[in-house]
N, C-alpha and C positions, 0 to 999 in steps of 0.2 A: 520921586520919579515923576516926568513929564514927559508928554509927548506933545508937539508942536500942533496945536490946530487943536488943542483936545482940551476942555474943563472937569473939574470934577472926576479924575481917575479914578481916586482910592473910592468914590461911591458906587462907579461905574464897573468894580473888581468886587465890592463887594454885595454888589445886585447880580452881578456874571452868574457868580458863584453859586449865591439862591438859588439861580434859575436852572443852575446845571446838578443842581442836588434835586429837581424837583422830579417825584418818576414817572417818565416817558417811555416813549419807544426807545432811544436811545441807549439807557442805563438797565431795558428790560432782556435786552438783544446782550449787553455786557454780562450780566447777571448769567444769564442763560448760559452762555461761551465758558464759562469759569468755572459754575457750576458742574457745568457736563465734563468739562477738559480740562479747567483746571488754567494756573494765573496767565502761561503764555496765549490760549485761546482770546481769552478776554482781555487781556492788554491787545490783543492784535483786533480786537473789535473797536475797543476804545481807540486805539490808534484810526483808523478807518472812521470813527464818528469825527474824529478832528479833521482828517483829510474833507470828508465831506463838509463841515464848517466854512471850511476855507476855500471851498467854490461857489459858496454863497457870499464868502466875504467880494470875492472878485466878481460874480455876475452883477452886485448888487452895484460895487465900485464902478463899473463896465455902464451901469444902467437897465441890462438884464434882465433884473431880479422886479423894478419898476415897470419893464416893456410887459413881462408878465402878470403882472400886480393892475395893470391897466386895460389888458386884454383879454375879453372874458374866455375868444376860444383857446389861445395860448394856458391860460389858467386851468381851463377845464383837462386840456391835454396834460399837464402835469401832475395835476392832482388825481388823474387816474391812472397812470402809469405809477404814481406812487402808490396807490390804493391797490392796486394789482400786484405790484413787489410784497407789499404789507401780509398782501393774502397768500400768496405763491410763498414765503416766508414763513408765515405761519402752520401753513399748509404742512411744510417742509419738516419743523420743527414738532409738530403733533406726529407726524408718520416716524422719524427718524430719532425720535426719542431713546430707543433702546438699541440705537447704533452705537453709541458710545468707543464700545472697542473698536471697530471697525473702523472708525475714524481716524483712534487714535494709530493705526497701526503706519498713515501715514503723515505725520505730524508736519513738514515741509507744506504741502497740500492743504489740511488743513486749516494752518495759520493764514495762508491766504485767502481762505475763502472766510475766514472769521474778519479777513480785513475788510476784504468785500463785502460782505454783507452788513457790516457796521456803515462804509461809506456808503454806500448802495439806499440803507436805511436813513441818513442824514439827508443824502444830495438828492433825493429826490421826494423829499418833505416838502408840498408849495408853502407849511404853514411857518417854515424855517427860514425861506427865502422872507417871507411878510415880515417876521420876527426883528430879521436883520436890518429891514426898511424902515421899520417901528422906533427899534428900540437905540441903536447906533446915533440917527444923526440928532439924540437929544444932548449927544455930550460932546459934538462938535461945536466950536466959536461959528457962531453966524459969521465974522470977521475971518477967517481962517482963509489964508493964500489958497492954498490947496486943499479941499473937502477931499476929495478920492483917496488922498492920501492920508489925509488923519482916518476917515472911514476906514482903510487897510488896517491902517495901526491899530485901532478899536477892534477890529475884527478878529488881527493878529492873534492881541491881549486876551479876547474872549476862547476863541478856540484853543490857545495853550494850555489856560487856566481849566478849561472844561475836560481837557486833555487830563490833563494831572488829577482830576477831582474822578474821572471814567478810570486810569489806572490805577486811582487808590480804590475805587470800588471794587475791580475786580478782585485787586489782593485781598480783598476784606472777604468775599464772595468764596474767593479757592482756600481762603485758610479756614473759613468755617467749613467748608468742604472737607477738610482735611481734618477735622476737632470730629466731624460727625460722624458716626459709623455707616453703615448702605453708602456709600458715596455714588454709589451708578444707581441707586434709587432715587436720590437727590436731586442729581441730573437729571433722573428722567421725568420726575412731577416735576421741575422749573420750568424745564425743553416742554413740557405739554401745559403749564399752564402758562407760559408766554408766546405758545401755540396760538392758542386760545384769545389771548390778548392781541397778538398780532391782526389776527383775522376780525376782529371786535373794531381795531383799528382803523382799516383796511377798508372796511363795512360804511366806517363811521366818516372818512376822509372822503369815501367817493360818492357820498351826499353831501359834505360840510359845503356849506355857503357861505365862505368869505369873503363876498364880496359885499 
């Protein structure tokens, strides 16, 4: 397999993948949705981490993701609106821990706010937006007609794969859910200790100095 404008794929697919097994906010937010609800929550979370990928694939394409990367008040606005989500998030998940049923009573509802808050939790990451500016255009040809568009493709490739490696998590997530007896016990220590995590995050984001 090749993509036009692109070197070194299969290292490029399998540094992806690393990085998308590595535990973040992202697989902590899946984790949680699956546990609590079970495999269609957390695939609709994981789904939403990919949506949000893929507007970092395009801001960064666009230049966006660089206007940011270079602009200290643009930077600081993002990285506190994410740092605010993070906490508002966590917040949410510590209090709403032994809602459980409640939630599930309307599962339509839910599923979209488990989408949302997976994208919610990606796209507005500035350290995701850097990520993509870092790590992308080392597998681009310097010689490459078009950069934008191999960078899309790279981008594509990245958030698919990360897609698939977030849906296998969940399943792995809701089927030990389902091996383990308490299951709305389970739920509720995950939902509060990625409460916990969230807010620690959140904490940690709206002091990080990347610049």
């Amino acid at each position: 397999m090749t993509l036009p404008g692109v070197h070194d794929l299969p290292l490029f697919i399998a540094a992806g993948l690393l990085l998308n097994i590595t535990p973040g906010a992202d697989l902590a937010l899946i984790g949680a949705r699956s546990a609590a609800h079970g495999f269609r929550n957390g695939a609709a979370a994981a789904l939403g981490v990919g949506a949000g990928c893929f507007v970092h694939v395009a801001a960064a394409a666009l230049g966006l993701s660089a206007l940011i990367a270079s602009s200290a008040a643009a930077f600081t606005v993002l990285r506190w609106v994410g740092a605010a989500y993070l906490v508002w998030l966590g917040i949410g998940l510590l209090r709403g821990g032994a809602a459980g049923s409640s939630m599930a009573a309307a599962p339509a509802l839910t599923l979209r706010r488990a989408f949302a808050q997976g994208f919610l939790t990606n796209a507005l990451n500035p350290k995701v937006a850097l990520f993509f500016l870092a790590f992308l255009p080392q597998f681009i040809d310097a010689q490459a007609p078009n950069k934008a568009l191999a960078f899309v493709a790279l981008g594509a490739v990245f958030a698919l794969n990360g897609t698939l490696v977030n849906v296998a998590f969940a399943a792995l997530v809701a089927r030990l859910r389902g091996a383990f007896g308490g299951r709305a016990a389970i739920g509720r220590w995950l939902g509060h200790g990625v409460g916990v995590l969230f807010v620690a995050l959140g904490a940690r984001l709206a002091w990080f100095d990347g610049r």
